[in-house]
C-alpha positions in Angstrom: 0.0 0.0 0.0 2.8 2.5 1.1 4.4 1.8 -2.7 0.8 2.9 -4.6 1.0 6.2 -2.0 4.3 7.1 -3.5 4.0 6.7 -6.9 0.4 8.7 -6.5 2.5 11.4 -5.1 5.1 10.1 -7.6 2.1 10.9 -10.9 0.9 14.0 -9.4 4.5 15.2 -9.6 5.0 14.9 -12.9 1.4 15.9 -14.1 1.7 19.6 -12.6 5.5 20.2 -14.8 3.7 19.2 -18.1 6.2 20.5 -20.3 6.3 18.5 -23.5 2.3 17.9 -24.0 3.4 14.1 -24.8 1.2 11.5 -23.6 1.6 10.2 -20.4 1.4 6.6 -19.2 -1.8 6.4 -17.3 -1.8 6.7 -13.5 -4.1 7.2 -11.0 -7.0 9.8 -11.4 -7.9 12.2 -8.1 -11.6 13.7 -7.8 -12.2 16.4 -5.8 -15.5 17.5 -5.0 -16.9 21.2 -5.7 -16.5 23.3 -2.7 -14.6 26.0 -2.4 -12.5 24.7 0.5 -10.6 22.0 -0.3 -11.0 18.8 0.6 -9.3 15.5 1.6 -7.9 13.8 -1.9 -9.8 10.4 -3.2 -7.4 8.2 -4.7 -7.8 5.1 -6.7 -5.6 2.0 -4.9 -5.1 0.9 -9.0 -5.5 2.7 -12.1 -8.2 2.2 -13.6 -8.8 0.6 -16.7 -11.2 2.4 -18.9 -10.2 6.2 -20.3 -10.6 8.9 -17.7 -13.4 10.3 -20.0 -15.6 7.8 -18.7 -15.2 8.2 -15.3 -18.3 9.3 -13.8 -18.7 13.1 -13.0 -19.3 14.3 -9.4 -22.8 14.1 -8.6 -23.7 17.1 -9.1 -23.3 16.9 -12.7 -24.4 13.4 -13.2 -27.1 13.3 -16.3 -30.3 12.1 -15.8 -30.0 8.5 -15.2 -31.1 5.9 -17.4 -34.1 4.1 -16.3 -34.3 0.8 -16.3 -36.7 -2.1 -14.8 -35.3 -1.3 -11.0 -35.1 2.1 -11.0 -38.7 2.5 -12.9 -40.1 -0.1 -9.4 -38.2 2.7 -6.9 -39.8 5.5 -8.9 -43.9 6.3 -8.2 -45.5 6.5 -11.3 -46.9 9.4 -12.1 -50.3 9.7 -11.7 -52.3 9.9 -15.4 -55.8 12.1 -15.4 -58.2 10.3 -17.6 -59.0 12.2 -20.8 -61.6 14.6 -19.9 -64.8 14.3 -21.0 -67.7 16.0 -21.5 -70.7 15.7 -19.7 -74.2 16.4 -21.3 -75.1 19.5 -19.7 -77.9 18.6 -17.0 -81.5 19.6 -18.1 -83.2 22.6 -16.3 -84.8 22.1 -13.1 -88.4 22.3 -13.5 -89.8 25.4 -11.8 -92.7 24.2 -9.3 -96.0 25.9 -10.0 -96.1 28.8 -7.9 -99.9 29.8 -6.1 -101.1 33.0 -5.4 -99.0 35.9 -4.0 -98.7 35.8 0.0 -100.6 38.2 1.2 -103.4 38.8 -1.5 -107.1 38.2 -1.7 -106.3 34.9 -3.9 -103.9 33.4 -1.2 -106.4 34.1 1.6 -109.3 32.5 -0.2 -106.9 29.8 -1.4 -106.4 29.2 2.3 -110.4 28.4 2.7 -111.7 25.1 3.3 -114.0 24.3 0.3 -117.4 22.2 0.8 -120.7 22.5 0.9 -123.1 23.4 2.8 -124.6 22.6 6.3 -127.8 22.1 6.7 -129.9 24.8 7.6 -131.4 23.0 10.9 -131.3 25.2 13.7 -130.8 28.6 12.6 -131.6 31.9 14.2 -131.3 35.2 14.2 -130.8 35.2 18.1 -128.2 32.6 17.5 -125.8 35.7 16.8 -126.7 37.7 19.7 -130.0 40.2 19.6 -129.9 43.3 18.3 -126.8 45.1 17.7 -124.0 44.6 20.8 -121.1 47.3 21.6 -118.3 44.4 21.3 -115.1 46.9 20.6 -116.9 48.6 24.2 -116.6 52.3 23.3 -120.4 53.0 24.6 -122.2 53.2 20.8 -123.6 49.7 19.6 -122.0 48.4 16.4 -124.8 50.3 13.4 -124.5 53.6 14.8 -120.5 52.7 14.9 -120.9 51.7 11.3 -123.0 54.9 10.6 -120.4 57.2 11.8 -117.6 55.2 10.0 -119.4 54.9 6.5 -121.5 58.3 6.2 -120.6 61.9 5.6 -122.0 65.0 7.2 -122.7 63.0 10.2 -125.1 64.3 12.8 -125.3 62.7 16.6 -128.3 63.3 18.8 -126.5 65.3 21.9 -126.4 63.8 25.3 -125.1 60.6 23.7 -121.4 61.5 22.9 -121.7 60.7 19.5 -123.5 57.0 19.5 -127.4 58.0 18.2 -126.4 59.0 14.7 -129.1 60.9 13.2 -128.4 62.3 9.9 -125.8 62.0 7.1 -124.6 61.5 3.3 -124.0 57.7 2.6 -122.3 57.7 -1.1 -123.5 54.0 -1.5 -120.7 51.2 -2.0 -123.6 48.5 -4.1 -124.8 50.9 -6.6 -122.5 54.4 -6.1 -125.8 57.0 -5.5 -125.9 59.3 -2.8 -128.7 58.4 -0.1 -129.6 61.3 2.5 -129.5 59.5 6.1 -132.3 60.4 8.1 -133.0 58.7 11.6 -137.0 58.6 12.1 -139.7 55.8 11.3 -140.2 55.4 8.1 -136.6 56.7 6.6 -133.9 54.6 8.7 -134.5 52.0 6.6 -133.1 54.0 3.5 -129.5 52.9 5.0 -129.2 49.5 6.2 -126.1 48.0 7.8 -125.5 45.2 5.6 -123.6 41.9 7.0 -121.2 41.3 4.2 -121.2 37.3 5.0 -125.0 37.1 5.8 -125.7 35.1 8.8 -127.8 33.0 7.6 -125.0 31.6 5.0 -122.3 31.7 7.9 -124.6 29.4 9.8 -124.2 27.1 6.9 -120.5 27.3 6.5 -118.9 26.6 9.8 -120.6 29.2 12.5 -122.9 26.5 13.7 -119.6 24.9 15.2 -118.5 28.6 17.0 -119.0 29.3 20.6 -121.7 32.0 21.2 -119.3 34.7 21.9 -117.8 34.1 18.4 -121.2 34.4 17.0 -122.2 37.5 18.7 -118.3 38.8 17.3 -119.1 38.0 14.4 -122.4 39.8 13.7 -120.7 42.8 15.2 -117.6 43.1 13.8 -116.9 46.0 12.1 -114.9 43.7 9.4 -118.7 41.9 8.2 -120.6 45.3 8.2 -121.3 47.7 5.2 -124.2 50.8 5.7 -125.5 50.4 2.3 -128.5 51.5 0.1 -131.8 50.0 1.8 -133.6 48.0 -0.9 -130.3 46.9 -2.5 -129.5 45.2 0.5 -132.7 43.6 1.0 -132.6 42.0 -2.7 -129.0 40.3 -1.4 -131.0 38.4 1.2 -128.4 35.4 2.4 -126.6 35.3 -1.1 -123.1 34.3 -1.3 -121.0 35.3 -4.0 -122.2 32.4 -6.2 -125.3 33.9 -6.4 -124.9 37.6 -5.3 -122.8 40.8 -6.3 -123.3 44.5 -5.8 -124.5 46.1 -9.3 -121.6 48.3 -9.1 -118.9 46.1 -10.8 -116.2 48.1 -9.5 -116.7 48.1 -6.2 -116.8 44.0 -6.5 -112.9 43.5 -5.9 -113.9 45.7 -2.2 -117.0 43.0 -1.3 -115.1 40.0 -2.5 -112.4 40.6 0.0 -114.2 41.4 2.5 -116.1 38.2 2.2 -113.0 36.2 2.0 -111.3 38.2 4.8 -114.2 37.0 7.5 -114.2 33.4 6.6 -110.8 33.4 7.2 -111.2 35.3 10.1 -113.4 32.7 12.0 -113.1 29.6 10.2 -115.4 29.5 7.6 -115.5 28.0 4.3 -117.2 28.2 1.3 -118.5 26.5 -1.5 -116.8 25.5 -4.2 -119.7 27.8 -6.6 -118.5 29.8 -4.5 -114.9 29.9 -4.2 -115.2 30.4 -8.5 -117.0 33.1 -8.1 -114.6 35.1 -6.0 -111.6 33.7 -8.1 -113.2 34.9 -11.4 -113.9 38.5 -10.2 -110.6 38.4 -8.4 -108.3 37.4 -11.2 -110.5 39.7 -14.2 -110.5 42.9 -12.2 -107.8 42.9 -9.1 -105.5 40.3 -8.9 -102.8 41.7 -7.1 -105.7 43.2 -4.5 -104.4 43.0 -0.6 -106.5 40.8 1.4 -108.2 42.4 4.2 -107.6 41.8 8.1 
């Protein structure tokens, strides 16, 4: 071993006074790595046997390596995308059918039960309380309530702070004249408080099943009552809307709603003649109409 030392040192002598350019008899080759510092010489214990050009370079100027079968098993493969492919474009969602608008005459009556009717067995007047009741309790009993409400140039007999209407201008909702009020036998009847449900047909359509207290409510609530012409009123009788609506065809969208507004109000339904009726007026002359409360 000490002989290859020395005629390393021996080779590297002669290599750094190249001064003829001849060829040199092989000897060993030294490989020193890249840093800047340098480092401790790697020597060959025998010359090697191939042509220093084919000495592998340091590593980090080795080319790529060759694969082969072992280094292709130590290498993951890389991961291949399938081709992409295009999907047939989904088709629309249908829309679902919307219903009325919330909040409008159509949705309330939409909201009705729909049957028919009850029979009449049992009915009576005093089944709704007798004669007019003070329910919202403000002293004045609910027609002269509705007189003041509905009439114009209202008069009140004094000493009865306001409740005793006795005169006033009704422009009239059912056929649009003008009807002079005047309190007295013989003229009252020229206004008449008109229940917009009738009684009569509420009995048939769910108030039989109402306490008496609901009953009484209902034939007093400011919500069912109209002051309207006299004799128009009386040719309504206990119509519904299937078979009764005020000659004045625009102010049918107004008693259609109100109609709707107290069945829905105490649980009443209607027929389905009925329920038509309201939907045609409804949709021909006001469908976007806010239902009443």
């Amino acid at each position: 071993m000490l002989g290859i030392l020395l005629a390393g040192a021996l080779g590297l002598g002669l290599a750094g006074c190249g001064d003829t350019g001849a060829p040199q008899q092989a000897g060993p080759i030294v490989i020193t790595t890249e840093s800047a510092a340098p480092g401790p010489l790697v020597v060959w214990s025998e010359a090697p046997t191939v042509p220093p050009s084919s000495v592998a370079p340091s590593a980090t100027h080795a080319p790529p390596q060759e694969k082969t079968a072992s280094t292709e098993a130590q290498t993951p493969a890389r991961k291949r995308s399938a081709p992409a492919t295009q999907k047939p474009a989904a088709p629309a969602p249908k829309k679902p059918a919307t219903g009325p608008a919330a909040g409008t005459v159509l949705a309330q009556l939409a909201s009705l039960p729909v049957k028919g009717r009850a029979p009449k067995t049992g009915y009576e007047r005093s089944n709704f309380g007798s004669g007019w009741k003070d329910p919202d309790r403000n002293g004045c009993d609910g027609r002269n309530d509705i007189l003041r409400r509905d009439l114009t140039s209202v008069v009140a007999r004094q000493g009865t702070q306001g409740c005793i209407i006795t005169s006033g201008i009704l422009n009239d909702p059912y056929t649009g004249t003008f009807i002079n009020f005047v309190r007295g036998q013989g003229t009252s009847n020229a206004v008449q408080i008109d229940h917009v449900v009738a009684l009569y047909d509420a009995w048939q359509k769910g108030a039989q099943q109402l306490g008496a207290d609901q009953r009484i409510a209902l034939a007093n609530d400011p919500l069912n009552l109209l002051a309207v012409d006299g004799p128009t009123n009386a040719s309504k009788g206990d119509g519904d809307a299937a078979t009764w609506l005020p000659p004045r065809k625009s102010y049918r969208c107004a008693y259609v709603a109100r109609q709707t507004a107290v069945k829905a109000k105490y649980g009443l339904w209607v027929t389905p003649a009925e329920r038509d009726a309201i939907q045609r007026v409804v949709t021909a002359q006001c469908p976007g109409q806010k239902a009443l409360r």
